[in-house]
C-alpha positions in Angstrom: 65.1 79.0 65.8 67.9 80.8 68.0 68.7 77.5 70.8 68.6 80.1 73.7 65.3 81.5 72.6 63.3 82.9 75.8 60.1 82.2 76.5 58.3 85.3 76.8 58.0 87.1 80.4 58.0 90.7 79.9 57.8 92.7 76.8 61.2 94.9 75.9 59.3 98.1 77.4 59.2 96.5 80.6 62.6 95.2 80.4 64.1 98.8 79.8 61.9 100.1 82.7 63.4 97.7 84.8 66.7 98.2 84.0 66.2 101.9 84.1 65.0 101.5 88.0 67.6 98.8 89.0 71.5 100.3 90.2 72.5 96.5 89.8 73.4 96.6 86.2 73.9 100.4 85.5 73.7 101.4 81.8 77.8 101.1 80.4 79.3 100.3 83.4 78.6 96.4 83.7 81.0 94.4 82.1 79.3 91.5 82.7 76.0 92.1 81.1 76.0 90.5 78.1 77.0 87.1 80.7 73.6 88.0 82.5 71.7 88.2 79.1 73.0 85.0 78.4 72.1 83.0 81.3 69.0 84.5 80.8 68.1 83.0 77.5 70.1 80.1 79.2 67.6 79.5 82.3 64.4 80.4 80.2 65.2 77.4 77.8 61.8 74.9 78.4 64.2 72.2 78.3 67.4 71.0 79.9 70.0 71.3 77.1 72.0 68.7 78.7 75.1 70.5 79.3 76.5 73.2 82.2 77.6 77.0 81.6 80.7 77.5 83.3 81.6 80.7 84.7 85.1 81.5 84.9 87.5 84.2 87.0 90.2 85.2 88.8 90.0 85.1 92.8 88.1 88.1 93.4 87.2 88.9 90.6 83.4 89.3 91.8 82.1 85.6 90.4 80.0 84.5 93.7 78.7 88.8 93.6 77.9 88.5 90.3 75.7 85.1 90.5 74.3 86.9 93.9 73.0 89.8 92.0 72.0 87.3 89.2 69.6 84.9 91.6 68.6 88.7 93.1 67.4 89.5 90.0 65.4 86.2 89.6 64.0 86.6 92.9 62.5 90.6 92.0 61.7 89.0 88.5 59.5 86.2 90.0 57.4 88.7 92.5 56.6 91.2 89.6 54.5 88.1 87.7 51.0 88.8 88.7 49.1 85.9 87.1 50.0 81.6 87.8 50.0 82.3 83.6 52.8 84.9 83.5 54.7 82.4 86.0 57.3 80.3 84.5 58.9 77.5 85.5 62.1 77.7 87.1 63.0 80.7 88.5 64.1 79.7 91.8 67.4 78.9 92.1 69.4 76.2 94.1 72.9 77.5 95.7 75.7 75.1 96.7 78.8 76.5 97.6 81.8 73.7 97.1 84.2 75.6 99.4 85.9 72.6 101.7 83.6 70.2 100.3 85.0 66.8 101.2 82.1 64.6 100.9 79.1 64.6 98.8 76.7 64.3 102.0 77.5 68.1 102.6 76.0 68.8 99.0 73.1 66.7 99.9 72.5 68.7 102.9 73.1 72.0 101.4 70.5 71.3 98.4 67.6 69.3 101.8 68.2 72.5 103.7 66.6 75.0 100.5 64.2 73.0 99.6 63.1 72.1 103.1 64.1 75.3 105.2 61.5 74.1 107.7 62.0 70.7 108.3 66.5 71.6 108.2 65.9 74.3 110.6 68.0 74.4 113.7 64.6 73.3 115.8 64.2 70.5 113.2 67.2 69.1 113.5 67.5 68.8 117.3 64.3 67.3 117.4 65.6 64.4 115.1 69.0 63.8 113.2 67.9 64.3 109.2 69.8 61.3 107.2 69.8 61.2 103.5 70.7 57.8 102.0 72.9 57.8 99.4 73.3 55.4 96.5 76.5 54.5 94.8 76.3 55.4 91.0 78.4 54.9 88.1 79.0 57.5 85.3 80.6 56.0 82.0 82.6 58.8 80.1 85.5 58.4 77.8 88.5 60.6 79.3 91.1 59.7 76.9 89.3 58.5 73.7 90.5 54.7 73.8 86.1 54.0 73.3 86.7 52.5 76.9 84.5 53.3 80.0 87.2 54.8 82.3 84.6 54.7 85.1 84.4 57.2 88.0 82.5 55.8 91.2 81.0 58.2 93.6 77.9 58.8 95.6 74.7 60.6 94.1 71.9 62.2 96.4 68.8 60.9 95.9 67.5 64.5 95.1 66.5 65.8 91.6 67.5 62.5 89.9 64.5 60.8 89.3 64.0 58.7 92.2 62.0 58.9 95.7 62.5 62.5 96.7 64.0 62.9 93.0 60.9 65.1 91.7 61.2 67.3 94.5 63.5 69.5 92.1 62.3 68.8 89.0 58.5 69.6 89.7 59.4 72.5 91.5 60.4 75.9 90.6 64.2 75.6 91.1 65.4 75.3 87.5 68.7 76.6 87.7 71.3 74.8 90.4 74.6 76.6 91.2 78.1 74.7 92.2 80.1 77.5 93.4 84.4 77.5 94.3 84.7 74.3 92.3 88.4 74.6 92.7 88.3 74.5 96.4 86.4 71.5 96.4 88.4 68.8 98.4 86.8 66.1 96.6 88.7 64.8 93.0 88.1 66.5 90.4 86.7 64.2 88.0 84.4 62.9 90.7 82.9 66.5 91.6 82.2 66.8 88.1 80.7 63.3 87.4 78.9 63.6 90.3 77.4 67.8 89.3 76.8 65.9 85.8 73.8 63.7 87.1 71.7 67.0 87.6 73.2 67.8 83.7 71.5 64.6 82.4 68.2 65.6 84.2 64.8 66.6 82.6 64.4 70.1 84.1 67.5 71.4 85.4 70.2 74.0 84.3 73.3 74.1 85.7 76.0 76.8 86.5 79.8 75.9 87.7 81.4 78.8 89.2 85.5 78.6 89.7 88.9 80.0 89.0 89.5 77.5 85.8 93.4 78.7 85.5 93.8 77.3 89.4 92.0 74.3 88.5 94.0 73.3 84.7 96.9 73.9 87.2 96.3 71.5 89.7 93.9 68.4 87.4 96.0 68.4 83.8 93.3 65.8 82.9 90.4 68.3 83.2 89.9 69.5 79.7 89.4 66.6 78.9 86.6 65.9 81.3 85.1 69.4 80.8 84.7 68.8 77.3 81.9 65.7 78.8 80.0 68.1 80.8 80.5 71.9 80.3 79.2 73.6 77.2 79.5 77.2 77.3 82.1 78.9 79.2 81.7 82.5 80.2 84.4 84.8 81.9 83.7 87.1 84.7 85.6 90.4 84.5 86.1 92.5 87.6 83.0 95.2 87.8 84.4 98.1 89.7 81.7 100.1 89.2 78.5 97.3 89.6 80.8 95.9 92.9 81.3 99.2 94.4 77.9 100.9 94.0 77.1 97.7 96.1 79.2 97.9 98.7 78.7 101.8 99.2 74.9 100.8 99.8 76.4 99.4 102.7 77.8 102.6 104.7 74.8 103.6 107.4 76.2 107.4 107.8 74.5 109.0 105.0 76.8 112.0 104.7 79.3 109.2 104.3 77.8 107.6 101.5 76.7 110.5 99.9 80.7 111.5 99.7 82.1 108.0 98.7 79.8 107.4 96.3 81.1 110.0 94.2 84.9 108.5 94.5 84.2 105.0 92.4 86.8 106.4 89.4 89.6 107.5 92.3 89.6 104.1 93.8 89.5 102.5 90.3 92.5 104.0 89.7 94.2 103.5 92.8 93.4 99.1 92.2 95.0 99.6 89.0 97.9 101.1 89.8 98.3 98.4 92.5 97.8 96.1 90.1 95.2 94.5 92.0 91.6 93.0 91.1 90.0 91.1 93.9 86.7 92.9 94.5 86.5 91.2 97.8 88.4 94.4 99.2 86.3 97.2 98.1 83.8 96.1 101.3 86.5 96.2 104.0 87.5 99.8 102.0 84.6 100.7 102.5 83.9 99.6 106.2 87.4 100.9 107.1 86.6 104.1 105.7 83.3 105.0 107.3 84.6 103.8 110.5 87.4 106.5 110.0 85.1 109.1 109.0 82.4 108.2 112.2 85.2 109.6 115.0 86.4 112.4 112.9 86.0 115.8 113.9 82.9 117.9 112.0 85.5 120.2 110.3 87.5 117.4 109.3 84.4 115.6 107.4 83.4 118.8 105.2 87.1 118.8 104.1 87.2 117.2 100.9 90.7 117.6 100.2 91.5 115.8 103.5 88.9 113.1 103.1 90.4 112.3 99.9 93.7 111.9 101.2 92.3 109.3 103.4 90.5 107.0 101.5 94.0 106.8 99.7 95.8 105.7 102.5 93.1 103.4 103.9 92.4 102.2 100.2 96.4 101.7 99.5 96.6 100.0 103.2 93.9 97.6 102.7 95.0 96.5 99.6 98.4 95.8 100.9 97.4 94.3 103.8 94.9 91.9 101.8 97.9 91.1 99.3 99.7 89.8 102.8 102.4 92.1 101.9 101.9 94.8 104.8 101.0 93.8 108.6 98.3 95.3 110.4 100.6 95.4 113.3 103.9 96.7 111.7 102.4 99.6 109.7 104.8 102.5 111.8 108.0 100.6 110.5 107.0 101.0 106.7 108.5 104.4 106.3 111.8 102.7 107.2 110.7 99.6 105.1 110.3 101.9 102.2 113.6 103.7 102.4 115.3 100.5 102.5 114.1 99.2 99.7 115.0 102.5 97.8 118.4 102.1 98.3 118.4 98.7 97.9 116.8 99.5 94.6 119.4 102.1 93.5 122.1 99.2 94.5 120.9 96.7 91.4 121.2 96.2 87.7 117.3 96.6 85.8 117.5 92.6 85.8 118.3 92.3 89.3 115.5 94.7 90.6 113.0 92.7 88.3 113.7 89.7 90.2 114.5 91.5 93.7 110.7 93.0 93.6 109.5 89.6 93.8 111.9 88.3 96.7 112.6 91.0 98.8 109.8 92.6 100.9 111.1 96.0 100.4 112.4 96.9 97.5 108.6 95.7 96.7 107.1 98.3 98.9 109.2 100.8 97.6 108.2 100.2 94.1 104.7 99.4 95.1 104.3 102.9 96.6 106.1 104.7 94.0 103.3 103.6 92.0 100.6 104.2 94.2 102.1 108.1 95.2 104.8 110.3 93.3 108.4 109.9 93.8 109.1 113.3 94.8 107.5 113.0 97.9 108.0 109.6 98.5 110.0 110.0 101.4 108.0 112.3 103.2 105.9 109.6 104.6 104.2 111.4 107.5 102.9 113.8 104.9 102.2 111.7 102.7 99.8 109.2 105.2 98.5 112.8 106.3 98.9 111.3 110.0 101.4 109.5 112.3 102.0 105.5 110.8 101.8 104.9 114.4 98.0 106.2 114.6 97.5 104.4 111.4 98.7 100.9 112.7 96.6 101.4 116.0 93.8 101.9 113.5 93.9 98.9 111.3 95.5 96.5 114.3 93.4 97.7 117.0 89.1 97.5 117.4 89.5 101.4 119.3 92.0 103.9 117.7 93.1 106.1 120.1 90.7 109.2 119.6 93.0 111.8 121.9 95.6 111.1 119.7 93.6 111.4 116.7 92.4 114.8 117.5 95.9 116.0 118.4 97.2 115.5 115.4 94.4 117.1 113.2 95.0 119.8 114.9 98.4 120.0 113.9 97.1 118.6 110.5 97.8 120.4 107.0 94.7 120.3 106.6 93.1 121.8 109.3 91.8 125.1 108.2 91.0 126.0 112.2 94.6 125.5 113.6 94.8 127.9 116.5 98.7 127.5 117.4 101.1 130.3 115.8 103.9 127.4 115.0 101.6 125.3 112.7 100.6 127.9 110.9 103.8 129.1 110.3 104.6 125.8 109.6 101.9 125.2 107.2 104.0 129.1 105.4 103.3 128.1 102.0 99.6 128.8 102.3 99.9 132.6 103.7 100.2 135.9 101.9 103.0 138.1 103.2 101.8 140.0 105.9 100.5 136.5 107.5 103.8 135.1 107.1 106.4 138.5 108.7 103.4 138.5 111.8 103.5 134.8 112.5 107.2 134.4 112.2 108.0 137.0 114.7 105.9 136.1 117.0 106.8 132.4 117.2 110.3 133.7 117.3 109.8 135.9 120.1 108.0 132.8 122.0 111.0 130.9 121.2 113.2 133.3 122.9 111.1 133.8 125.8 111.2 130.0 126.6 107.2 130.0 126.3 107.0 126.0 124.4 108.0 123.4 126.9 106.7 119.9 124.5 110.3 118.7 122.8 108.5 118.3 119.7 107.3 121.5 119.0 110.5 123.0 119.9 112.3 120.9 117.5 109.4 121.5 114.7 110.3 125.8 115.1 114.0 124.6 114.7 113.3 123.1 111.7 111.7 126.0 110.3 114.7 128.3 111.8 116.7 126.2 109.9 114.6 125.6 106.7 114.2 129.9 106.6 117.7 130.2 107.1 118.1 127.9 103.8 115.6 130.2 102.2 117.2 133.2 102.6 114.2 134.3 104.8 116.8 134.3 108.2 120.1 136.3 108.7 121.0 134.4 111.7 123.7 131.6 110.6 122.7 127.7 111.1 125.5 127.6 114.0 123.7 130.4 115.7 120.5 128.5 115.7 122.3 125.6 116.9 123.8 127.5 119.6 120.2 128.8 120.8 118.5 125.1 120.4 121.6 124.3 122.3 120.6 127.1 125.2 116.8 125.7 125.2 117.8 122.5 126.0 119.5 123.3 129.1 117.1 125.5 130.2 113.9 122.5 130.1 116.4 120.2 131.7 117.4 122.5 134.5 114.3 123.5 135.1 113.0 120.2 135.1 110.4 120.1 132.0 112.7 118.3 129.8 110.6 114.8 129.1 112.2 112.3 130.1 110.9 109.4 128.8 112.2 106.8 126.4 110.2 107.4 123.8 112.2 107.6 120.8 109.2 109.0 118.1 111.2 112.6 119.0 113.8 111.0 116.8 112.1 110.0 113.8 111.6 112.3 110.5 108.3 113.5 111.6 106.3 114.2 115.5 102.5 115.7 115.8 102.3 114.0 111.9 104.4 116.5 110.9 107.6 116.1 108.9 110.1 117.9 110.7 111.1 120.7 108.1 114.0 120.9 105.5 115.1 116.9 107.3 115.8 115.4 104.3 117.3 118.4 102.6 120.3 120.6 103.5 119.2 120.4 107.0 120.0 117.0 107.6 123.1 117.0 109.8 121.5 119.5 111.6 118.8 117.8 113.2 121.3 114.8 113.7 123.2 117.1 115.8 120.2 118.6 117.7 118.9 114.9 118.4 122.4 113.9 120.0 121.9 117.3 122.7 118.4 115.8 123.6 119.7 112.2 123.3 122.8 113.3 126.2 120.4 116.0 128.0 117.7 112.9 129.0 120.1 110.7 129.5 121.9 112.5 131.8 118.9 113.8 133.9 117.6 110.0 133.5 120.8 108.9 135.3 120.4 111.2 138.3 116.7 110.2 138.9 117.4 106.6 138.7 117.8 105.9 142.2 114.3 107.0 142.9 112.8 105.0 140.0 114.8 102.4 141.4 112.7 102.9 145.0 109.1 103.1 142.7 110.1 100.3 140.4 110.2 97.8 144.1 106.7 99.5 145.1 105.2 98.6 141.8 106.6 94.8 141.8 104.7 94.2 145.3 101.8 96.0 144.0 101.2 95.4 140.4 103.0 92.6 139.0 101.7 92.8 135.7 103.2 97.1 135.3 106.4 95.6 137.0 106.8 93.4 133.7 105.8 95.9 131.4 108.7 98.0 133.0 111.6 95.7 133.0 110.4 93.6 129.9 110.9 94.6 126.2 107.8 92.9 124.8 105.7 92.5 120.6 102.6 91.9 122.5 100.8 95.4 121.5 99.7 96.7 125.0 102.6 96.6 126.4 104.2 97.8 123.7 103.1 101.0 124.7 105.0 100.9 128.3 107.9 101.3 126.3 108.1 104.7 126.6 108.5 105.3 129.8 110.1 101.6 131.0 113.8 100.5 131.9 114.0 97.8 129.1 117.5 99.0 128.5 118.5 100.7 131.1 120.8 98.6 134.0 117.9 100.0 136.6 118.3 96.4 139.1 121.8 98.2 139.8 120.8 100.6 141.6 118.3 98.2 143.7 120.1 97.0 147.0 120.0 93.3 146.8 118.6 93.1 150.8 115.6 95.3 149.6 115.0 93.3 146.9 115.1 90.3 149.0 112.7 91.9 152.1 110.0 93.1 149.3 110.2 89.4 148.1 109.5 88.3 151.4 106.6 90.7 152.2 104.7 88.7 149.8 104.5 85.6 151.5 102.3 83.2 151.4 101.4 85.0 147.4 104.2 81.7 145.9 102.3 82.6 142.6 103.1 86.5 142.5 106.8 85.5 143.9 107.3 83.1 141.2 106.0 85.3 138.5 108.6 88.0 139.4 111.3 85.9 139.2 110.0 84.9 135.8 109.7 88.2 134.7 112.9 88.5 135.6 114.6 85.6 133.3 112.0 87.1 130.7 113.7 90.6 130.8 117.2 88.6 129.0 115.7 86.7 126.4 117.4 88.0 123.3 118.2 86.6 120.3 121.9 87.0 118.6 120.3 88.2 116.0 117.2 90.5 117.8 116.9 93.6 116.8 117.0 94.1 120.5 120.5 92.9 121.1 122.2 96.6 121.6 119.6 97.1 124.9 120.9 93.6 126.3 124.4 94.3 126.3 123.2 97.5 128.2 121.9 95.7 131.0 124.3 92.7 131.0 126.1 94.9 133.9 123.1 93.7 136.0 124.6 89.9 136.5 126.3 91.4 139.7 122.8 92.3 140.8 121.6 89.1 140.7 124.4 86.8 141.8 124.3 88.6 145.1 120.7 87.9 145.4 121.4 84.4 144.6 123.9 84.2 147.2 121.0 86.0 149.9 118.7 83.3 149.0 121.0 80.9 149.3 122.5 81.2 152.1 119.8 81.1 153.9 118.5 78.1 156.1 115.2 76.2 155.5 115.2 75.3 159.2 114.9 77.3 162.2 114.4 76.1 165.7 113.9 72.9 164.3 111.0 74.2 162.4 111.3 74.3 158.3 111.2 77.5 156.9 108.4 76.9 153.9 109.0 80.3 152.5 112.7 79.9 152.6 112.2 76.3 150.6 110.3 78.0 147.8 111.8 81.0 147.6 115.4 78.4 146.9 113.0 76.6 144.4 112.3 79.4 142.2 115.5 81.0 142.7 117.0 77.6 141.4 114.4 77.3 138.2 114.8 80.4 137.1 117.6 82.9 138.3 120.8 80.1 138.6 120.2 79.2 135.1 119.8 82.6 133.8 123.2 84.0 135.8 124.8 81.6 133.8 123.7 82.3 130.4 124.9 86.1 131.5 127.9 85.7 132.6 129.1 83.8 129.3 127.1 86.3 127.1 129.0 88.9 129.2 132.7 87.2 128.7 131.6 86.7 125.1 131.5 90.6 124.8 134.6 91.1 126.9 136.0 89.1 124.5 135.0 90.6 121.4 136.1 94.2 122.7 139.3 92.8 123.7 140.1 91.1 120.0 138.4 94.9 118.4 141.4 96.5 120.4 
């Protein structure tokens, strides 16, 4: 007789109807199902065999979905048995999960609150505290073979062991009990297992042990040895990327959605294994993160297959990474420059340095990460290849609400956007049109170019690019310098005429703007664009410097007014919202210079009795010059170290002025000295030797 022989519930006809109707378990892609066939024949036995199956896997593998889909199956199994004579004992199944388990009570509780969900409910319990008693037991195994009891003492429940509530389990239907995450289990090993061993010994009951066995060999060296006592048949769960993802793509609610993902199981597949990566656990948050991408994008956008595809790459490739812990949600728009360094990094080692450097060094692993996951020739391209801004994409994965304005503008510009309406992305996009397309587009873009009709930066420096790029290609007669000389012309004309944008914000000067790469940038056409960025770079910067005074005049409005904008102007900050203020803020520039010190001091004034808002300027203000020697930040602080003359003269206004007058104390005077002493005097001071330190150091350089 076979020892796992079934006792009979359906005939094989049924069985192959069910399995036909079930997605669970779909025929050849389950790699688990000869484990489920086996705990079959394992639960059906009419007798406890006196030993636990053990079912072994990686973290993520998909152990805790597979035992899920198991009991699921139990569940449907037990409500098709129409007769009490079809129904067989023990198909209900008891689920303990061992995850921070530090005390055996918590077991107890688990196991009283499914098989009493009544009297454990919430209601229940407030109307009076449920105590289990628990008895101290003794289990006698042999670890080491000396015919000695080496004795492990722990608590049992008094639940399925025989006594008082004992036949509770056993003369129910529950015949098969699940301990779940053994390895995370904070109680001793040994004792976990001598204590899951008392529902082994007991008359009805099978018992399953779920946990990552290679973490636990690694942590308890004594554990084969007490396996051997207890566990009989061990079974190891493979990673099911097909069962796993059918299930979590049951979970998208926009049908057209599902429908489209559903179809993709063999292109995600791939990308896990080229990341090298098998934790299941992801393919939900893939999922989720996908739909939500596909729910604000535009209806052209979501019948474009090509572009869709593209996406679920990046967000699949992102989510894994993030997961791993080796990308940041909130530091995605710095891993094109992550990348690049690790590249050259790279090309600096011997094959037995970068074997070892991959491990160590955060980019040299990116770099080789994502030369996997995309091909090297356009590895570089990174706005192209993330088919929109990294910026948009770190908004999206670091923020609950992506910024939809933005999104849209830059499908629009997209390569993908089969509706683009402006003449300079189609032209940009030149490798898709015939001939006639190409000669109409390119002169009219030119002539717009020459009639000064694009005022946005960008896309003036995008039609340089292709000026340049053409001109490369033979397609231009008019020499690089003459180009130049024209961008040169352009320039000067926005800045005189006062559309030139003068903000800070330095994406202008990046590889790529609109989620576009700027064209023929990392080819022949590299100086060129480093040339064009130093005319903008001057052109602001001078027009900055003449308007200063008046931002100057604003900047003291928005201090009495808004205290919170007035730090997010003169503060360089990591929290995110403020981050954003960059842009357009003065956390490099020396604007307190051109502030008259008495204004400063009457706006100060205006705000009393507000102590609170006047202390949290000056705080703000000692906040504006913390920088680190080795910040990233410390070229804009030697910018505004010229400020120290700034504030030593209001120093000197504050205090030199009297707390008393006609024999009357000045309160205002008093705290306005009290907060100029706690935060300003120690802060000049720190200045003014950061500010001979650098005098110091240009005096040695010369």
């Amino acid at each position: 007789m076979n020892f796992y022989e079934p006792a009979h519930i359906f005939s094989e006809e049924e069985r192959r109807s069910e399995k036909q109707n079930s997605s669970d378990y779909p025929e050849g892609s389950s790699k688990n199902n000869h484990i489920k066939e086996e705990l079959d024949k394992f639960y059906r036995l009419p007798y406890a065999p006196k030993f636990a199956v053990l079912l072994k896997g990686k973290w993520g593998s998909g152990k805790t979905w597979f035992i899920n889909k198991y009991r699921d199956d139990l569940k449907n199994e037990e409500k098709h048995q129409k007769t009490d004579k079809e129904k067989v004992q023990g198909l209900k199944t008891l689920y303990i999960s061992l995850y921070g388990v530090n005390d055996f009570s918590q077991i107890e509780q688990s196991i009283y609150k499914q098989l009493h969900p009544v009297l454990s409910s919430k209601q229940a319990v407030i109307a009076g505290k449920l105590v289990s008693s628990l008895v101290k037991g003794h289990l006698k195994i042999d670890l080491n073979k000396d015919g000695k009891d080496d004795g492990w003492n722990f608590s049992i429940p008094e639940l399925g062991i025989g006594k008082g509530q004992g036949n509770q389990i056993k003369d129910s239907q529950y015949g098969l009990i699940i301990f779940d995450d053994i390895e995370r289990c904070l109680i001793e090993i040994e004792n976990i297992l001598g204590y899951i061993n008392t529902f082994v010994d007991s008359e009805k009951l099978k018992v399953v042990i779920i946990g990552n066995e290679e973490e636990i060999i690694s942590k308890h060296p004594n554990y084969p040895a007490i396996k051997e006592k207890i566990i009989g048949k061990t079974f190891e769960i493979e990673p099911d990327y097909y069962s796993a993802f059918q299930d979590s793509t049951k979970k998208i609610s926009n049908p057209q959605c599902r429908e489209w993902v559903a179809e993709k199981i063999d292109f995600i597949k791939e990308l896990y294994e080229k990341g090298n990566y098998q934790n299941l656990r992801t393919f939900n948050q893939v999922v989720w993160e996908f739909e939500r991408f596909f729910n604000i994008l535009p209806e052209n956008f979501k019948n474009n297959p090509e572009f869709l595809q593209e996406a679920l790459k990046v967000i699949t490739v992102f989510s894994i990474e993030i997961a791993r812990g080796k990308i940041e949600a909130s530091s995605i728009s710095e891993l094109s420059n992550k990348i690049g360094k690790g590249y050259m990094k790279n090309e600096a080692k011997t094959k037995e340095e970068k074997e070892d450097a991959v491990a160590e060094d955060s980019d040299i692993y990116l770099f080789e990460k994502f030369s996997k996951y995309y091909p090297m020739d356009i590895i570089f391209d990174m706005n192209d290849l993330f088919i929109l801004d990294l910026g948009w994409w770190q908004d999206f994965f670091d923020k609950s609400k992506p910024n939809q304005e933005q999104l849209e503008d830059l499908l629009l510009k997209s390569t993908y956007n089969t509706e683009a309406t402006e003449d300079w992305v189609k032209l940009y996009h030149y490798w898709q049109l015939n001939d006639d397309e190409f000669n109409y587009l390119f002169a009219k873009v030119r002539e717009d170019y020459k009639n000064h009709v694009f005022e946005d930066i960008g896309e003036i420096k995008h039609i340089i690019g292709l000026f340049f790029e053409f001109c490369e290609l033979g397609l231009l007669s008019d020499a690089k310098e003459n180009i130049f000389k024209e961008a040169k012309e352009y320039i000067n004309w926005l800045e005189k005429t006062g559309k030139l944008d003068l903000s800070l914000d330095d994406s202008i000067y990046r590889d790529y703007y609109y989620g576009l790469s700027f064209s023929g940038s990392k080819d022949g056409c590299r100086q060129n664009y480093l040339d064009l960025d130093e005319v903008i770079k001057k052109a602001k910067k001078s027009n900055r410097e003449k308007k200063m005074p008046m931002y100057a005049e604003d900047l003291l409005e928005i201090m009495v007014s808004d205290i919170y904008k007035f730090a997010s102007l003169i503060c360089i900050t990591k929290e995110k919202e403020e981050f954003e203020c960059r842009a357009k803020n003065y956390y490099s520039e020396p604007i307190f210079t051109y502030i008259k010190p008495e204004d400063f001091i009457n706006k100060i004034l205006s705000l009393v009795p507000d102590y609170k808002k006047i202390n949290s300027i000056f705080y703000y203000i000692k906040e504006r010059y913390i920088f680190d020697e080795q910040n990233l930040f410390k070229k804009q602080m030697n910018a505004i170290i010229g400020e120290v003359k700034f504030l030593k003269e209001i120093d000197n206004l504050i205090t030199s002025k009297s707390t008393k007058e006609n024999n009357k104390v000045v309160l205002s005077i008093a705290l306005l000295q009290k907060a100029n002493k706690k935060y300003l005097q120690p802060l000049i001071s720190k200045l003014e030797e950061r500010q001979n330190k650098l005098i110091s150091q240009a005096t040695e350089e010369n």
